[in-house]
Structure formats: C-alpha cells, structure tokens
C-alpha positions as CSV (number, residue, x, y, z in Angstrom):
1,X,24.9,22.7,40.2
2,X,22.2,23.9,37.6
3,X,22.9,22.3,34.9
4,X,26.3,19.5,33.5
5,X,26.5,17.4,31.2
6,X,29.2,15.1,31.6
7,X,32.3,16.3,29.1
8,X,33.3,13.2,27.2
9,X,37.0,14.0,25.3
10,X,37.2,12.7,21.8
11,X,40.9,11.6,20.8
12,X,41.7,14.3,18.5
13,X,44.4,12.9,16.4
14,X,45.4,16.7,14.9
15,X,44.2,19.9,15.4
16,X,41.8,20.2,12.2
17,X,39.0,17.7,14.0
18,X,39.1,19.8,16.8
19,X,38.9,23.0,15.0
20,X,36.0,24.9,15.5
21,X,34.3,22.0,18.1
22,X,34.3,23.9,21.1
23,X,33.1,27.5,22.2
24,X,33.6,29.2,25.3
25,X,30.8,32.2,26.4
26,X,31.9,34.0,29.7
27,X,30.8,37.0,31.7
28,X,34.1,38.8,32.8
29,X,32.4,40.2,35.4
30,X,32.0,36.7,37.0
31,X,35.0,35.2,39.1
32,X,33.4,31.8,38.4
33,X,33.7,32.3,34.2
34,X,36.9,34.2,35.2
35,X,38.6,31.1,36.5
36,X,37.9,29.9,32.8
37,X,39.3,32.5,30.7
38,X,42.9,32.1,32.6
39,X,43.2,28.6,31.6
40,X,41.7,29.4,28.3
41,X,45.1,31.9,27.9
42,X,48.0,29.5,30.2
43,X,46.6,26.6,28.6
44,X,47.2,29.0,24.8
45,X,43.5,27.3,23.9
46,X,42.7,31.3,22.3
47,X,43.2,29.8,19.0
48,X,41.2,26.7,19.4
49,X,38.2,27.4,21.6
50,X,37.0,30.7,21.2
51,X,34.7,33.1,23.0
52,X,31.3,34.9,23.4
53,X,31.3,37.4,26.1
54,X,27.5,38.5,27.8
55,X,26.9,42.1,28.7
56,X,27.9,42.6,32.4
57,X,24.4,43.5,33.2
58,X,22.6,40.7,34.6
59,X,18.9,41.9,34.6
60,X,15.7,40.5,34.5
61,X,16.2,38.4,32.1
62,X,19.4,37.0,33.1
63,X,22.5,37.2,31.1
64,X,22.4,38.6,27.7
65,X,24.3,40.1,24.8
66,X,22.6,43.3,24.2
67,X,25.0,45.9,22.6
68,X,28.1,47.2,25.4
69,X,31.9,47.5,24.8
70,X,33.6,44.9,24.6
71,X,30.8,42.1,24.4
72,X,30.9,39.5,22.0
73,X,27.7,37.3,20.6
74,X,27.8,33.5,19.7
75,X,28.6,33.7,15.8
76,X,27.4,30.2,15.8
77,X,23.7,31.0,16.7
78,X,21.8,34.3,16.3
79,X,20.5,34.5,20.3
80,X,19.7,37.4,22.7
81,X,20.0,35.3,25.6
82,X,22.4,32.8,27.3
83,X,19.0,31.3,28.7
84,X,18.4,31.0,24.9
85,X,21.1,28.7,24.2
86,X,20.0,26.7,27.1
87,X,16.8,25.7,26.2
88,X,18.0,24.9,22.5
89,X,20.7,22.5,24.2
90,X,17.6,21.0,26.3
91,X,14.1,22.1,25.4
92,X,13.2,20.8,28.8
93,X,15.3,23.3,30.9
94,X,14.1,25.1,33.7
95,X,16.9,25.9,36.1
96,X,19.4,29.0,36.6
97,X,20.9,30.1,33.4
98,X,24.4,30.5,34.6
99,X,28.2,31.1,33.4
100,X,31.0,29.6,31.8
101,X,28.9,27.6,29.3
102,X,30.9,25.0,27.2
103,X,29.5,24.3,24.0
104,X,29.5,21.8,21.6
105,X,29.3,23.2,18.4
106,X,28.6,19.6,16.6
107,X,26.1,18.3,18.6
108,X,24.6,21.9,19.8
109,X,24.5,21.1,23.3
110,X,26.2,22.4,26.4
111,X,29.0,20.1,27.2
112,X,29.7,21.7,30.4
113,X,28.8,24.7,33.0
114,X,30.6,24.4,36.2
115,X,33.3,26.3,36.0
116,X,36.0,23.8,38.2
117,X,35.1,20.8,36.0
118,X,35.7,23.0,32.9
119,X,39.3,24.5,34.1
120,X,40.0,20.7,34.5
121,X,39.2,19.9,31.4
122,X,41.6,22.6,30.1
123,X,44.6,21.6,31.9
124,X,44.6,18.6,29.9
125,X,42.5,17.7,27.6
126,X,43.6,19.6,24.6
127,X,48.0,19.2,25.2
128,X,48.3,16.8,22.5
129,X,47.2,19.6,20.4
130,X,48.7,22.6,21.5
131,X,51.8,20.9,22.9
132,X,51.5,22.8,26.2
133,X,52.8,20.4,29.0
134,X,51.6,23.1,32.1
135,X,50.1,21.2,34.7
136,X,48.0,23.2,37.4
137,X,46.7,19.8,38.8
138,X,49.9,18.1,39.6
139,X,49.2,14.5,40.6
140,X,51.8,14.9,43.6
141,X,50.2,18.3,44.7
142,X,46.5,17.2,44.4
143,X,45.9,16.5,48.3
144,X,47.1,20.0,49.4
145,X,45.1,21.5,46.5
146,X,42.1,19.9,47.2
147,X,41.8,21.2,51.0
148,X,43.3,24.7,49.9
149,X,40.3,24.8,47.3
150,X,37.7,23.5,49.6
151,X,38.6,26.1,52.3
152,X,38.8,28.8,49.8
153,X,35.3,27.6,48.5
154,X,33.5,27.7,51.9
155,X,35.3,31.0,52.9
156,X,36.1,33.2,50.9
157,X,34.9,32.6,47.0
158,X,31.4,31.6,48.3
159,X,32.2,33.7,51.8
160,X,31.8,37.3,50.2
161,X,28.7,36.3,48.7
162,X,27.3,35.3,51.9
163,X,28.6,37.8,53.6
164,X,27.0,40.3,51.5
165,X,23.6,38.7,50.6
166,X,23.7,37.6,54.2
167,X,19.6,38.5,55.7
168,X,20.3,38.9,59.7
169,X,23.5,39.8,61.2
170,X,23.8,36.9,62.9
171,X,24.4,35.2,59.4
172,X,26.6,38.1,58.2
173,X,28.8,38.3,61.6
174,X,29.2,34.3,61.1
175,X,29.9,34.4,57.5
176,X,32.5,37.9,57.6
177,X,34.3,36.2,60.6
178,X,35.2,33.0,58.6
179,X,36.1,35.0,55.4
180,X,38.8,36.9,57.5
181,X,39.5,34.4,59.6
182,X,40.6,32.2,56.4
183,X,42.2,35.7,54.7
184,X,44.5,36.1,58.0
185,X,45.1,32.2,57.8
186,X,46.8,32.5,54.0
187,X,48.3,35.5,54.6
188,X,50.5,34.2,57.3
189,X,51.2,31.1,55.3
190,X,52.3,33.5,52.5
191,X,55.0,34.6,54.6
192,X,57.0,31.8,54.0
193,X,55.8,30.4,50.9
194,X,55.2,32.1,47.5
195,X,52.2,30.7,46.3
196,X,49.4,28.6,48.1
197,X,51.7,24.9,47.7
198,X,54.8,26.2,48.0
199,X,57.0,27.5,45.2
200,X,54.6,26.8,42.0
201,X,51.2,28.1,40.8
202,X,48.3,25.8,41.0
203,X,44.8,25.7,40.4
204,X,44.4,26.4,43.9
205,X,45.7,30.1,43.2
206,X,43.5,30.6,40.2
207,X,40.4,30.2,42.2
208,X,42.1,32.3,44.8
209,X,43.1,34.8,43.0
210,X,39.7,35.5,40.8
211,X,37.8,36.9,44.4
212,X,41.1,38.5,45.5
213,X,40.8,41.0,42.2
214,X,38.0,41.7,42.7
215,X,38.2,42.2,46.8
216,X,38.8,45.8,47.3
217,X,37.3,47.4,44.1
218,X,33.7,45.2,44.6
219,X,33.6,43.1,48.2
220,X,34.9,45.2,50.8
221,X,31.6,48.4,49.8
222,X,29.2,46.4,48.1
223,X,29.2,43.5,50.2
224,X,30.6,44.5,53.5
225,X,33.4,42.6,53.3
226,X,34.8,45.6,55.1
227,X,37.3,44.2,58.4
228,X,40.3,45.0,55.9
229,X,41.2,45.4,52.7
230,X,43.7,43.1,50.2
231,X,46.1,45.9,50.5
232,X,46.0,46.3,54.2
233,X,47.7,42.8,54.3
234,X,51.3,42.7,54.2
235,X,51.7,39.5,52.6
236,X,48.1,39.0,50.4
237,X,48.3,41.7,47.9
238,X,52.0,40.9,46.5
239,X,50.6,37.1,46.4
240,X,47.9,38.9,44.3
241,X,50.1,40.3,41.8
242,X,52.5,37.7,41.8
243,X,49.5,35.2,40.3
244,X,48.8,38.3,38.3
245,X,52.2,38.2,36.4
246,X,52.8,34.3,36.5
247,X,51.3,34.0,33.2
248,X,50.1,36.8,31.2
249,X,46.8,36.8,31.7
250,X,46.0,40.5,32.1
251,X,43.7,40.4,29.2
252,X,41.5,38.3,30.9
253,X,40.9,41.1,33.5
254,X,38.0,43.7,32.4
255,X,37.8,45.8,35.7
256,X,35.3,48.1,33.5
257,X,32.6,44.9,33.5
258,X,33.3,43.9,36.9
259,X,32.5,46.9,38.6
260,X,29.2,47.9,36.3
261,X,28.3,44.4,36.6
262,X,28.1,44.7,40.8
263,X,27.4,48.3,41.3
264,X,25.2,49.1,37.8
C-alpha cells in the first residue's frame, strides 16, 4: 500500500461534531474507489461524508479534476491534483497518488487510502449516527468472507489486471487461467446459493461485484480477459444484478467514466 494512515474513530456523541469532518474523493472509473461509494450509499453516509470525484482520465500527471461531466473538485481546498492533496497531508510524499482518499477535514490530512480498510470503517463506525444497523462484516460470517475475499483478490480483482498488463504469455496464460478458473469456481457455487455466503450480501460481494460490472464492457477487449464473457455464464450475471438491486446503489455506477477512463 502507498500510502495509510491509521483511521482513529472519535466517539461522536451527535451528528453536529461529525458534520463536515470527513470527505470522500473517488474516481468512478476505479473498482477500488467503487467499493467505497456503495458503502458510502448502504451505509446512507451521503449526507455526512461527502464527495469529490477526479476526471476519469488518468494522464501524466495522475489523477486530476480538470473540467468533465460529472466531476466534482474538493470545495475544501482549491487543487488541480489529487497528488496535490497528498503532499499538503505529508510534504514528504513520494509514492503513487492513488484512489479512494479519506480526508480529515480538521486536521488536513489523509486519514485513509486503501480502499478495504475504508469500506470497514463505513460499516461501522458512523451507526450511532445514522442509526443504520446493516452489517456487511458479520462476526459469524467473517471466516468465509475472508477466504472468499482473498481468492477474489488474487484472481480475479487483481487477476484482470495481470492478465491484461501481463509482459510474456507465459505470465498472461498463468494469470487468465486462474481468473477463469476462479469465475467457473463461483459460478457453480452460485447455483445453489444466492450470494457468495449463502442467502445474504456481504462485503465479499461488493468487492466481487465492482470487477464483475465492469467485465464485459472493459476486461474481456481491453485486457484479454476474453475465454468468456459475464453473460455467457448461466449463473454469474443474474448474481450480478442481484448485488446490483440489493441496495440501490445504481448511482454509484458511471459506465460513461469507466469506459473513457480504460479505453480514452
């Protein structure tokens, strides 16, 4: 990881102190910041911790906020750059400037950039607050969650990426075989379950679902990913849509973004 500092959670007695504290800046282009926006919505922290949104052109300068539909600067500091607010959280920086960002608006620092320490932080810091009781991390469930999300990880989130940045085909043949071979493995598990544990949505089927959407409109062309499609499998793409509608969270979707963001 680039970049974390630790997230320590203030007791907030009442909404008011935490008003205003924390800011979230995203790419939706990103499956990684993506994970972070669909908390942001089932967790109903819209109101609470708000959002800047980069253009979905990264370029040589990394991720920025020039001028494109539906991007949204910091209002809390008059940057260019994400790298910007980097180096004002730590003037010493020199690593990969990368999304979701956390940021402390009181203390002007990053409180947090990797994305599955953030989406825990969601699920429960901030229910005193808001009042909202779902739980994506269920103590009894966390075993099965934990290997689901470590398999998913290894093939398939961080799979398509080295499957399509792979630099000899004996990485790529390596790297597409375990992505499918991990696709075939859910998709027959799907056959008799609805979701990854069973009957009930976890975290497990956020980060899941994040490469899914993004599968046969980016992955299978751009980066090879090209043995199948999600909607060749009988049992995959109705998963897909059933995390889809669980929540609403179909505003956190900007197909426009992700596909100018990989092909532009």
């Amino acid at each position: 990881r680039p970049f974390v500092i630790k997230f320590l959670m203030i007791h907030h007695s009442n909404q008011k102190k935490i008003e205003d504290r924390y800011h979230l800046i995203v790419s939706y282009a990103c499956p990684w910041a993506h994970r972070t926006l669909i908390y942001r919505k089932i967790k109903q922290l819209e109101s609470i911790i708000p959002i800047s949104v980069v253009n979905p052109y990264m370029l040589d300068y990394g991720w920025d906020f020039a001028p494109y539909d539906d991007v949204i600067k910091p209002s809390f500091k008059p940057v260019d750059r994400l790298g910007d607010l980097y180096i004002l959280s730590d003037s010493k920086f020199t690593g990969r400037v990368t999304v979701p960002v956390l940021w402390d608006l009181k203390t002007m620092k990053i409180v947090n950039n990797e994305s599955s320490e953030i989406i825990r932080i969601f699920n429960e810091a901030f229910n005193d607050i808001t009042g909202n009781k779902i739980n994506l991390y269920p103590q009894e469930l966390r075993d099965q969650i934990d290997t689901w999300n470590d398999e998913i990880y290894r093939d398939i989130n961080n799979g398509v990426y080295k499957t399509g940045f792979a630099r000899s085909q004996n990485v790529y043949d390596e790297s597409v075989r375990a992505l499918f071979s991990t696709l075939d493995k859910i998709d027959a598990h799907l056959t008799n379950n609805d979701f990854l544990c069973g009957e009930v949505i976890t975290e497990a089927d956020i980060r899941l679902f994040v490469t899914l959407l993004r599968f046969d409109p980016v992955y299978v062309g751009h980066f090879k990913c090209n043995i199948r499609r999600i909607k060749d499998y009988d049992h995959l793409s109705k998963y897909m849509n059933r995390v889809r509608y669980y929540y609403d969270i179909e505003d956190t979707i900007n197909m426009h973004h992700i596909k100018h963001h990989y092909y532009g």
